[in-house]
C-alpha positions in Angstrom: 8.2 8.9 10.7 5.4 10.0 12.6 4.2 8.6 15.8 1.4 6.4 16.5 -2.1 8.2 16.6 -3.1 8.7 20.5 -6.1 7.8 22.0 -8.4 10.8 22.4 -7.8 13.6 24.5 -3.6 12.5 25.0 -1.3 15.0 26.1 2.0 15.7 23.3 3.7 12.9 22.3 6.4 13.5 25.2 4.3 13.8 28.0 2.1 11.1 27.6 5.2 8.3 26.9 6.3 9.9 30.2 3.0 9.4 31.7 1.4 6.5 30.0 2.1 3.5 31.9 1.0 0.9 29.9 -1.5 -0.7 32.4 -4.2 -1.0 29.2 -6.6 0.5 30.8 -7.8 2.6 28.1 -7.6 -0.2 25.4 -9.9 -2.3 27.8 -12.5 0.5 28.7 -12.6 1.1 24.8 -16.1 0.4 23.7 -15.4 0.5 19.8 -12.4 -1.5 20.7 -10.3 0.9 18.1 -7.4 0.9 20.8 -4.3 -1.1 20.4 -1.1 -2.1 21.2 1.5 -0.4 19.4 5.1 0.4 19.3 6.3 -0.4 22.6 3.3 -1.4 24.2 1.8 2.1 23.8 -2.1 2.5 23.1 -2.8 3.9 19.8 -6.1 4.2 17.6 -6.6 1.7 14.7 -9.8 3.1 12.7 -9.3 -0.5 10.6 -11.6 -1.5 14.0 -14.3 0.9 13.8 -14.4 4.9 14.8 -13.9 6.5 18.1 -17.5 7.8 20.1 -15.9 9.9 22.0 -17.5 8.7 24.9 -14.4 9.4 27.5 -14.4 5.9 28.8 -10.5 6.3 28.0 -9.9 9.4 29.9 -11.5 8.2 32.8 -9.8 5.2 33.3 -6.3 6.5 33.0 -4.9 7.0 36.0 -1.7 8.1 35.2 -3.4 11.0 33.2 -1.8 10.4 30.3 -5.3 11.3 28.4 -6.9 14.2 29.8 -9.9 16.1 29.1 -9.4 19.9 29.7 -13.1 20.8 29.7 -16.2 18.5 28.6 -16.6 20.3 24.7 -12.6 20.0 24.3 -11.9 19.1 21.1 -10.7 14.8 21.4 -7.8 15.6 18.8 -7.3 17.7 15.4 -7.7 14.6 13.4 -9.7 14.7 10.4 -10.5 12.7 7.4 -8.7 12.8 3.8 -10.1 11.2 0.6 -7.5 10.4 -1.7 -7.4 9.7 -5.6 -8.2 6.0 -5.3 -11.9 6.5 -4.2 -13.8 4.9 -6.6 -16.2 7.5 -7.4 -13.8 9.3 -9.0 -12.7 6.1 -10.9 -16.6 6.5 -12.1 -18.1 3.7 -9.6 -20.9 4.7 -7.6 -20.0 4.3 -3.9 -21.3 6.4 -1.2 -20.0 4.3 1.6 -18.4 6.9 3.8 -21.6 9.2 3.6 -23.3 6.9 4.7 -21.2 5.9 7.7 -20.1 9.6 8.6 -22.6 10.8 11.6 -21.3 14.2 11.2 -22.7 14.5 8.0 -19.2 16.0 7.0 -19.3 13.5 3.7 -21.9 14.6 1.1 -22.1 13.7 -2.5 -22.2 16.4 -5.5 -24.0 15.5 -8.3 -22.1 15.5 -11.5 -23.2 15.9 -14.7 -22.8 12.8 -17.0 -20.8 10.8 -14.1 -21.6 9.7 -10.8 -21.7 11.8 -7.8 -18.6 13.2 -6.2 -17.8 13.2 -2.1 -17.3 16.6 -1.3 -15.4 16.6 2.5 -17.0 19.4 5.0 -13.5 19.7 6.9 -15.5 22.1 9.5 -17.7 19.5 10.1 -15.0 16.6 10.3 -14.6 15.4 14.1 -12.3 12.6 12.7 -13.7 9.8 14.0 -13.0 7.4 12.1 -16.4 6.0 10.6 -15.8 6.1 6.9 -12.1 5.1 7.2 -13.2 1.1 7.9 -15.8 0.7 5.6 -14.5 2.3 2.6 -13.6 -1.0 0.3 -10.9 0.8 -1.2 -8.7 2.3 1.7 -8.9 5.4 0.0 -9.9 7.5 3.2 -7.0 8.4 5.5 -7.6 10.3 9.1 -4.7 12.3 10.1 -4.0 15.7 10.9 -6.2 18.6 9.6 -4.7 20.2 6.5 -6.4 24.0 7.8 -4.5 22.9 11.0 -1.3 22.7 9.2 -2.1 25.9 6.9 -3.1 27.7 9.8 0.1 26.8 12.0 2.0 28.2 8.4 0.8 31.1 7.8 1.1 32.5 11.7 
């Protein structure tokens, strides 16, 4: 099973259980309020609450430095967003919801001949933030690790 997803900017899985503290700190500096309690008390990001800004408010109020932010254009995580078979575009039902919602414009739509238009997923584009995952009425978006992150990590 894999482990809880880390507020931005978290060091590996080991090093931030052995720094994180638990104080909440993070979860109550969280604007989008997208941080939560999970397994043992550790903050983790639930996009069911909205999408992460980016904003750093998390990094800066962890003082154990748990979350830290190499330089100021460092990459928050290698999340990104995955839309699965149940979309219902491709069940023929015109939704555009996560378009819509995505400000990276990394969600467009491709018109299709005789059907309704297709989301087409820019994954260079994709910060993975979150913003189509909650308003998508049929859970069909996930955010997880990059696929070209795994592929890349494969074929070195």
């Amino acid at each position: 099973m894999n482990p809880a997803q880390r507020p931005p900017w978290a060091l590996d899985e080991a090093a931030f259980i052995e720094r994180c503290t638990r104080c909440d700190a993070c979860i109550k500096a969280c604007p989008t309020g997208i941080l939560i309690h999970a397994d043992g008390a550790y903050p983790a990001v639930d996009f069911s609450h909205g999408e992460c800004t980016f904003c750093g408010e998390c990094v800066s109020r962890c003082e154990p430095a748990a979350l830290q932010r190499a330089a100021e254009d460092a990459p928050a995580w290698r999340l990104q967003a995955h839309i699965g078979d149940a979309c219902l575009a491709m069940s023929g039902v015109e939704c555009r919801v996560c378009g819509e919602a995505c400000p990276a414009g990394a969600i467009r739509f491709r018109p299709r001949l005789g059907g309704v238009a297709l989301p087409a997923l820019t994954l260079e584009s994709c910060n993975g933030c979150g913003a189509c995952f909650a308003p998508c009425p049929v859970r069909a978006i996930t955010v997880k690790a990059g696929e070209m992150d795994m592929a890349n990590k494969e074929s070195t």
